[in-house]
C-alpha positions in Angstrom: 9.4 -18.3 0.1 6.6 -19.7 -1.8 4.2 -17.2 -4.1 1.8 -16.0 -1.3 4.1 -14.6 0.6 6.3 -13.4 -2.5 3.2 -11.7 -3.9 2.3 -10.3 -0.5 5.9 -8.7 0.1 6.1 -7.0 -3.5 2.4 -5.5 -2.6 3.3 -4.6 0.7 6.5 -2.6 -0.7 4.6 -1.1 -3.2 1.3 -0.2 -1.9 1.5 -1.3 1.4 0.7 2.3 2.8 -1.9 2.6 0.4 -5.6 1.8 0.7 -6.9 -1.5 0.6 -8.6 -0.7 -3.2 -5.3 0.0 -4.4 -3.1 -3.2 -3.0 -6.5 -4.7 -4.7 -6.1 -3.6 -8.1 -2.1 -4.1 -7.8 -2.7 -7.8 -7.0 -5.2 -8.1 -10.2 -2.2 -6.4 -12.0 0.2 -8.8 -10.8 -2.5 -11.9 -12.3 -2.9 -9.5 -15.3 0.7 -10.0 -16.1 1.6 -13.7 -15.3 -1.6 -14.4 -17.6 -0.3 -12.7 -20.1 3.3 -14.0 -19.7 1.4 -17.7 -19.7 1.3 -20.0 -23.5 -1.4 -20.2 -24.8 -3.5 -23.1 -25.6 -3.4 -24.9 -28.2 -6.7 -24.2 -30.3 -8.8 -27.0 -31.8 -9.3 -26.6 -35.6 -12.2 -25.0 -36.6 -13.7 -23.7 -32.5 -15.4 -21.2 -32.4 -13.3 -18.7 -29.8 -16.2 -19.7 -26.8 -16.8 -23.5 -27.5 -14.6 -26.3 -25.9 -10.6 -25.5 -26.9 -11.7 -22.0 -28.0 -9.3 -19.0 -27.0 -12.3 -17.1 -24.9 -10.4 -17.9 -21.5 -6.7 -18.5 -20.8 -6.0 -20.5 -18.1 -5.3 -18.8 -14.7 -1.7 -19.0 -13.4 -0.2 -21.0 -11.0 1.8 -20.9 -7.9 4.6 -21.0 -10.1 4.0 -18.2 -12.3 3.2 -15.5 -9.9 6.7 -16.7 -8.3 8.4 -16.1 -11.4 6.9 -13.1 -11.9 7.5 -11.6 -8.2 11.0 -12.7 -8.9 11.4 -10.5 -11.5 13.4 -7.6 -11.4 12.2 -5.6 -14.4 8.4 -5.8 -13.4 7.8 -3.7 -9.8 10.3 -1.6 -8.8 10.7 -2.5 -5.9 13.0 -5.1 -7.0 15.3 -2.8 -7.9 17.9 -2.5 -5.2 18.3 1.6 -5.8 14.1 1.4 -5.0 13.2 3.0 -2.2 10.4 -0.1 -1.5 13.5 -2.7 -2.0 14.0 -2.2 2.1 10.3 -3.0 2.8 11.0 -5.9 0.5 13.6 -8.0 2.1 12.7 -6.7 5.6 9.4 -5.3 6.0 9.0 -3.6 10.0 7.7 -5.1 12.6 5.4 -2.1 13.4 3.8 -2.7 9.6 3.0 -5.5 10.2 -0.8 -5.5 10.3 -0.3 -3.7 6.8 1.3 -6.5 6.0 -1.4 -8.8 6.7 -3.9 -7.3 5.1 -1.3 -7.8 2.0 -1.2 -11.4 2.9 -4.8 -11.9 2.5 -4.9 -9.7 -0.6 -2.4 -12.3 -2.0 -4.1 -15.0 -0.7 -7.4 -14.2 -2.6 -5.2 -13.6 -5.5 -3.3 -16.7 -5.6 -6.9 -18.5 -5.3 -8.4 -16.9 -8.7 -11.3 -14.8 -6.4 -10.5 -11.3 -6.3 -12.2 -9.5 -9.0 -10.1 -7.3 -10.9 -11.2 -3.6 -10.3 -8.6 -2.3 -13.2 -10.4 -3.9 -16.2 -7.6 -5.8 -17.1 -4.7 -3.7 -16.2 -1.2 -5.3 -17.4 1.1 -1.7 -16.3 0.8 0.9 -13.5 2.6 4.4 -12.0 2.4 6.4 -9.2 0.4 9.0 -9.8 2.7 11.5 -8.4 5.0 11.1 -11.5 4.3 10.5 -15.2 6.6 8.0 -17.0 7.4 8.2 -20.6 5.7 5.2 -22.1 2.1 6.3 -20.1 2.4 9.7 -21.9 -0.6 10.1 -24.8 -2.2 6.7 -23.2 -5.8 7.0 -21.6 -5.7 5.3 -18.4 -8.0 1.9 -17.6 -8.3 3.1 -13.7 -7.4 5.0 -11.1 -7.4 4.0 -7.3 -5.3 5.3 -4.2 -2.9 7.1 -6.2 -1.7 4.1 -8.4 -2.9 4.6 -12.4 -3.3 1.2 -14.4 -2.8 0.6 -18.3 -3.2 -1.8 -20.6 -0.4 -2.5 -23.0 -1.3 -4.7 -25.7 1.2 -7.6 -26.5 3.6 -6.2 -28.6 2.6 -2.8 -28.3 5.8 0.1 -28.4 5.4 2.5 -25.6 4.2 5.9 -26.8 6.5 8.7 -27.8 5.7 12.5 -27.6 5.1 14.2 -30.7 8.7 15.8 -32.2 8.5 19.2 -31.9 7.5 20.9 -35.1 10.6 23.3 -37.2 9.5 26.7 -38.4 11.5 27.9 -40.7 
């Protein structure tokens, strides 16, 4: 399976009945991260951060990387084999399947470097059905077709709710 069609099946499973907007901004996610997961440069002594082997733009990833980051089983849930999308995963049905081609092409344009990213940089996401513990007391990048997008900074702990205060 090579990384258009893995990137296309973990979209499909996750936002496949969703609108086009939001497989969109889940692809950009999926760039957002192998970016992120990506070395970076070396820097040349003394650039400024947007001159020649300044840090201004990381280079975009690969075939590869998006591979290795479809493959992995802690980013989308729906490699999780409890996940209710892990079905559509491995063996997505045949009457979906013009779903799944709009996935395709999603990924496609992905894989390219040409769709724009309509989450501002988003690097985490959640239903937004349901509110998971590290999203609670952060603001939200974007919000499109029931999917909410973050951005975690690297190294950044997940939020924790305030302890409830003792009255004596």
């Amino acid at each position: 399976m090579d990384a258009t069609e893995a990137l296309s099946r973990v979209l499909f499973a996750e936002a496949g009945a969703r609108p086009v907007r939001a497989i969109e901004a889940l692809a950009a996610l999926a760039v957002n991260r192998a970016r992120a997961a990506m070395p970076r440069p070396a820097r040349v002594p003394g650039a400024a951060p947007f001159a020649p082997g300044g840090h201004a733009r990381l280079p975009e990833p690969g075939a590869s990387e998006m591979l290795a980051l479809c493959r992995d089983p802690f980013l989308f849930p729906c490699r999780n084999p409890r996940s209710p999308g892990h079905a559509r995963l491995a063996d997505p049905p045949a009457e979906e399947a013009s779903a799944l081609a709009t996935c395709r092409r999603i990924a496609a344009r992905a894989l390219a470097g040409v769709l724009p990213d309509p989450t501002g940089g988003a690097t985490h996401w959640h239903a937004a059905d349901n509110l998971p513990a590290w999203a609670v007391a952060r603001a939200p990048l974007a919000e499109m077709g029931g999917l909410v997008f973050y951005r975690l900074e690297t190294g950044a702990r997940p939020a924790h709710p305030l302890a409830p205060a003792l009255v004596a």
